[in-house]
C-alpha angles and dihedrals in degrees: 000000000000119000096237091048091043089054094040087055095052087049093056087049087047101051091045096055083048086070094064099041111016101173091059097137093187085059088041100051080042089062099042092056091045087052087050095053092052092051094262093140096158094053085044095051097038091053090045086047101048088048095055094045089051099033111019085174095070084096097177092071087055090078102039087053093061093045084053089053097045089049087052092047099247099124102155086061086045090058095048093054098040088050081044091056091040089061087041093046087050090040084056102032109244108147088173086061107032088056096054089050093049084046090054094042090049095050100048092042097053 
């Protein structure tokens, strides 16, 4: 199988499992990542960016937003999520993540 139509097909499962639990953040955050590898940014970004306006805790979306920004050269906005998910990360406890935001916050900011 092709890679376009593989990920096309995990996009079409994922989408249908979204119907009976739409809120899903784990699909969500999955779908997110699949628009992200064909080029769909603005899916990508608008799905990251759904999850952590609804769940600001979901700490892991916090990173892949800002990569997608950076990637789409808006590194001032990269900034601001990856230093939002470094106070949620401290607020739930999660040193691991906390620590690769602040190294992705560090690297694009020096």
């Amino acid at each position: 199988m092709q890679p376009l139509q593989a990920a096309m097909n995990r996009i079409e499962r994922i989408l249908q499992l979204l119907q009976t639990a739409p809120k899903d953040n784990f699909l969500r955050h999955a779908l997110a990542l699949e628009y992200g590898k064909l080029g769909e940014e603005a899916k990508a970004r608008q799905l990251f960016e759904d999850i952590l306006t609804e769940f600001p805790d979901y700490i892991g979306s916090y990173y892949h937003l800002g990569k997608l920004l950076e990637r789409t050269g808006e590194n001032e906005l990269a900034l601001e999520w990856y230093a939002k998910g470094m106070a949620a990360a401290r607020q739930v406890g999660d040193r691991h993540a906390y620590g690769e935001l602040q190294g992705a916050h560090d690297e694009l900011a020096y």
